[in-house]
C-alpha positions in Angstrom: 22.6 -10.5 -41.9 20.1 -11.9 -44.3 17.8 -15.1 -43.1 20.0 -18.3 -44.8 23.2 -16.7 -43.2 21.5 -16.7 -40.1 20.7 -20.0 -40.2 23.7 -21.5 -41.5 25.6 -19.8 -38.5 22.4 -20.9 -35.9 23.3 -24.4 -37.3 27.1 -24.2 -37.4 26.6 -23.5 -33.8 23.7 -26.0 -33.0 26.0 -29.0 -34.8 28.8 -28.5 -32.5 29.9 -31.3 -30.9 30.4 -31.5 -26.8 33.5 -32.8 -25.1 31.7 -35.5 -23.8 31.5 -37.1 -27.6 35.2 -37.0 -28.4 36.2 -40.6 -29.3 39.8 -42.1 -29.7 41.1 -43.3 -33.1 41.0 -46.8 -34.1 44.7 -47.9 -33.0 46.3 -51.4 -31.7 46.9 -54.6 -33.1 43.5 -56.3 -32.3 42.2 -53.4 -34.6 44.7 -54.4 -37.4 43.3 -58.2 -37.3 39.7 -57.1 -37.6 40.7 -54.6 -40.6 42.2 -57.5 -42.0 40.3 -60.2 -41.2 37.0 -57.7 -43.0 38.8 -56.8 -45.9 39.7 -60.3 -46.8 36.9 -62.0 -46.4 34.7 -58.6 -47.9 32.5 -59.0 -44.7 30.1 -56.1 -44.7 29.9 -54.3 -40.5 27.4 -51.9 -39.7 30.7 -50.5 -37.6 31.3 -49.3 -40.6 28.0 -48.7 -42.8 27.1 -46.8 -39.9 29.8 -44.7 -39.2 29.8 -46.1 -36.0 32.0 -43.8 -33.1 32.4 -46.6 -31.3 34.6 -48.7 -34.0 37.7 -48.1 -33.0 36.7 -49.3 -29.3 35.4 -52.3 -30.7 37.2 -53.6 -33.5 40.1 -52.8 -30.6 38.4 -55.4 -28.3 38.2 -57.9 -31.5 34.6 -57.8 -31.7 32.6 -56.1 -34.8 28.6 -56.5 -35.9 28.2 -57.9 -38.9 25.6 -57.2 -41.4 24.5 -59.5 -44.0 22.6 -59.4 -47.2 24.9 -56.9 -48.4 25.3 -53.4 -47.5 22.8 -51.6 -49.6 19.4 -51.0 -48.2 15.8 -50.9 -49.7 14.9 -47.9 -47.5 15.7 -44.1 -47.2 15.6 -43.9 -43.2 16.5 -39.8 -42.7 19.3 -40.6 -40.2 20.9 -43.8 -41.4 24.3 -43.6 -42.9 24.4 -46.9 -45.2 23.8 -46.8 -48.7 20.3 -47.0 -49.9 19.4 -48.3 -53.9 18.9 -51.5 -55.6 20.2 -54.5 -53.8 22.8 -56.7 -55.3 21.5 -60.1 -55.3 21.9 -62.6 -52.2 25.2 -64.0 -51.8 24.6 -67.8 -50.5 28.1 -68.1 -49.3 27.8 -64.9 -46.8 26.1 -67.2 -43.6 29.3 -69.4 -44.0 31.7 -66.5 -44.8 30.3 -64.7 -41.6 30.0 -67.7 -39.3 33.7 -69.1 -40.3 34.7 -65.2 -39.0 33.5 -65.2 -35.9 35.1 -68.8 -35.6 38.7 -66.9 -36.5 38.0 -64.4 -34.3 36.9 -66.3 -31.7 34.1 -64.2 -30.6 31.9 -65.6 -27.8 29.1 -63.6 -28.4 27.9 -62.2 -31.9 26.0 -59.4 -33.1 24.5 -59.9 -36.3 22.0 -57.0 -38.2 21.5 -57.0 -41.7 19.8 -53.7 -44.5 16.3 -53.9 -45.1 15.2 -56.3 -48.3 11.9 -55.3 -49.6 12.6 -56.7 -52.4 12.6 -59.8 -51.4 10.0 -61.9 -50.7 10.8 -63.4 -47.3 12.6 -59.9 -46.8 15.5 -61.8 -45.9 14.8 -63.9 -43.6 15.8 -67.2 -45.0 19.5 -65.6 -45.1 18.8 -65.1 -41.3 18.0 -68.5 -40.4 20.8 -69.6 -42.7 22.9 -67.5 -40.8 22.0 -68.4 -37.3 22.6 -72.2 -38.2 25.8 -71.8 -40.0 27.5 -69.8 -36.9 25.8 -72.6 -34.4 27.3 -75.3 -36.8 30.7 -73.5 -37.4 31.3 -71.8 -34.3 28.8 -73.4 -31.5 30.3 -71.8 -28.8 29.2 -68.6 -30.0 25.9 -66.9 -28.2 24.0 -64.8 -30.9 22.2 -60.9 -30.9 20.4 -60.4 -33.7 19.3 -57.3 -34.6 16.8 -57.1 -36.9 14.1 -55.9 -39.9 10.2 -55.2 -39.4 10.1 -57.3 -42.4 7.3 -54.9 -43.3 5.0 -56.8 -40.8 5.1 -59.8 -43.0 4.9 -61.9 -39.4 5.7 -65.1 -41.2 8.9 -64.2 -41.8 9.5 -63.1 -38.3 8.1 -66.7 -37.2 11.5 -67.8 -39.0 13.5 -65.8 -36.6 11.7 -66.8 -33.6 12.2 -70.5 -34.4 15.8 -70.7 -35.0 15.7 -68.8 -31.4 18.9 -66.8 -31.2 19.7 -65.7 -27.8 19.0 -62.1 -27.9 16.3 -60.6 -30.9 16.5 -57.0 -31.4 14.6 -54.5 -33.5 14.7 -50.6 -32.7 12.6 -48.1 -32.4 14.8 -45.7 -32.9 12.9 -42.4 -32.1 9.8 -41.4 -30.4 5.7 -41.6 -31.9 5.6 -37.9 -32.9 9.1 -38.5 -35.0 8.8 -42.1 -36.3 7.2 -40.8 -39.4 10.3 -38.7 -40.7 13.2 -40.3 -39.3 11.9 -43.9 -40.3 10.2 -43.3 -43.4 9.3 -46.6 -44.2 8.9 -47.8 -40.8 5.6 -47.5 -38.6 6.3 -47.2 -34.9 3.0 -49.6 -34.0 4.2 -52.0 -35.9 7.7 -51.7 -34.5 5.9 -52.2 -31.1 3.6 -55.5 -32.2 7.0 -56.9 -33.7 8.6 -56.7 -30.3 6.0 -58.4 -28.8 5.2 -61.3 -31.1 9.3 -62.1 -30.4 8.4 -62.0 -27.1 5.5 -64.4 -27.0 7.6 -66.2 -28.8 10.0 -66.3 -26.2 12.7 -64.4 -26.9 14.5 -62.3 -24.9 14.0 -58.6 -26.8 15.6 -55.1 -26.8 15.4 -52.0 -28.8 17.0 -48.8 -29.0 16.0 -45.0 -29.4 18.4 -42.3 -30.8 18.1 -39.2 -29.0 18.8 -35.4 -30.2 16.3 -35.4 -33.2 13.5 -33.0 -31.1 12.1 -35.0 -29.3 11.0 -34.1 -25.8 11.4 -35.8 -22.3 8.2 -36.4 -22.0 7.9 -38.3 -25.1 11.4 -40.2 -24.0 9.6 -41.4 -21.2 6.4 -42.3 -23.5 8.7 -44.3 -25.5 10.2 -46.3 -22.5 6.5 -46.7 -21.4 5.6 -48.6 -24.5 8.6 -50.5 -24.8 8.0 -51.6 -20.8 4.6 -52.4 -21.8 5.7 -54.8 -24.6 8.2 -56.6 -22.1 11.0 -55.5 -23.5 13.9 -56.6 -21.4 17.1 -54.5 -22.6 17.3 -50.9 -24.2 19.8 -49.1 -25.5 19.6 -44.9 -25.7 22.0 -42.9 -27.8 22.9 -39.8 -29.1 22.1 -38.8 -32.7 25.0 -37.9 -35.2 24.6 -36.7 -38.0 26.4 -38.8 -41.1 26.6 -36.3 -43.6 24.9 -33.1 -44.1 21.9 -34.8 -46.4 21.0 -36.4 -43.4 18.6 -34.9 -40.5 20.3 -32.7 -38.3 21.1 -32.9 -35.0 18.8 -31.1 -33.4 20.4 -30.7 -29.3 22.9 -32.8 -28.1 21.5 -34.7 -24.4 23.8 -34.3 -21.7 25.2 -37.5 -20.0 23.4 -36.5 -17.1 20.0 -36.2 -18.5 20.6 -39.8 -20.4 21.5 -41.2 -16.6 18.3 -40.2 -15.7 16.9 -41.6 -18.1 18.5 -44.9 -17.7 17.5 -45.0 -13.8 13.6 -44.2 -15.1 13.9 -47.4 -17.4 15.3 -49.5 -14.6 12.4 -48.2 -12.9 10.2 -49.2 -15.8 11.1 -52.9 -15.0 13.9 -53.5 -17.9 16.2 -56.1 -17.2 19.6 -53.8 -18.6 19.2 -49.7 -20.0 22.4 -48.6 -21.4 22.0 -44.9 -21.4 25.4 -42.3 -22.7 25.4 -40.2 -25.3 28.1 -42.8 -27.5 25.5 -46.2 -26.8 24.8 -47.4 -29.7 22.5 -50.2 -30.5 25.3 -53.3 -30.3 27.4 -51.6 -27.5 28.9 -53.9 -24.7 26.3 -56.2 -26.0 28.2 -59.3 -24.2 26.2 -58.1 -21.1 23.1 -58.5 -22.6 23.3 -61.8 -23.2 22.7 -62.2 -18.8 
């Protein structure tokens, strides 16, 4: 057997999923009415930029994330399934379009993300605020996560963010120090950290989230936790990497539901407020609790 075979078939095995990642398929008529409802109004969803698993669940439930300024992003993150090129430009209508949705939807509490906008000059965050006041205006029953950008450490632009004060303000870190570089290739994990904790001197109630199965060790888990505890952090969210397509970094093990329950006892330990910790968590994920 020469040395690519070898590793195609080392990978073909290492790529397998577990039985423990089997999701259903999107069914009901709650699904139907957010199919729709997207379609129609040519919403943009992370559920499915991402290739979320846990869409079907979701978009069952009624509820979907929604993510705004379009669905192409400005950065080439290694494990990220939506679209990366040249931005279309802004659509002014989409804080309305979005905030009229959740209104038809009735969804008591929204999750909101958005692509990265380097090319922008206020990296989007104008859109944000627009956004945030729209769904307050339109739908004011509606509690808010918002899950978003480093805005490339331009902190003015996060200063936007902190003062139209949605409920919840995430960012993620989404892997550990020794990883950041190549799975978030844009992205610096420091100034991930310092984001976090301008929001919370702001006052904010923050969370991240870390994606597990790209090599990274235990010890560097816990590191992670460490310096998200030490940035009072008060909800995390731990995952399991999937692959999107085969362009994207592989998978590298697959965490076992019993090591991500230990992990989410060390966080609780740590002092967060909430840890969600399975292998299907994803960053928005029974978000509704978070807002406690």
């Amino acid at each position: 057997m020469d040395k690519a075979t070898k590793e195609n078939k080392d990978q073909k095995v290492r790529v397998k999923k577990p039985k423990w990642l089997r999701v259903k398929l999107p069914i009901g008529e709650s699904y139907k009415q957010v199919r729709k409802l997207v379609d129609d109004h040519k919403l943009h969803t992370i559920c499915e930029s991402g290739g979320c698993p846990n869409m079907g669940e979701c978009w069952g439930a009624g509820t979907a994330t929604f993510m705004i300024l379009g669905n192409t992003c400005t950065r080439s993150c290694g494990f990220c399934a939506v679209s990366t090129g040249k931005p279309e430009m802004v659509d002014k209508f989409e804080p309305v379009k979005v905030a009229k949705s959740i209104k038809t939807m009735k969804i008591k509490h929204a999750v909101i993300t958005s692509v990265d906008r380097d090319d922008l000059t206020d990296g989007g965050a104008d859109t944000w605020v627009e956004t945030i006041k729209a769904i307050r205006r339109i739908s004011p029953g509606t509690t808010m996560e918002t899950l978003i950008p480093d805005f490339a450490g331009q902190w003015e632009n996060l200063n936007k963010i902190i003062e139209a004060a949605p409920e919840v303000v995430s960012h993620n870190m989404e892997t550990v120090r020794r990883l950041s570089k190549e799975v978030r290739i844009q992205a610096k994990y420091d100034r991930s950290l310092e984001l976090l904790l301008r929001l919370k001197k702001g006052g904010m109630k923050t969370k991240s989230g870390v994606m597990l199965g790209l090599g990274e060790t235990e010890e560097e888990v816990m590191e992670t936790l460490e310096d998200l505890a030490a940035v009072k952090v008060d909800i995390v969210t731990l995952g399991q990497y999937l692959q999107p397509t085969p362009t994207h970094l592989p998978v590298d093990n697959f965490v076992t539901p019993e090591q991500f329950e230990k992990y989410r006892l060390a966080g609780l330990k740590m002092g967060f407020r909430h840890v969600e910790s399975a292998p299907l968590v994803r960053s928005s994920y029974h978000a509704e609790k978070h807002i406690l």
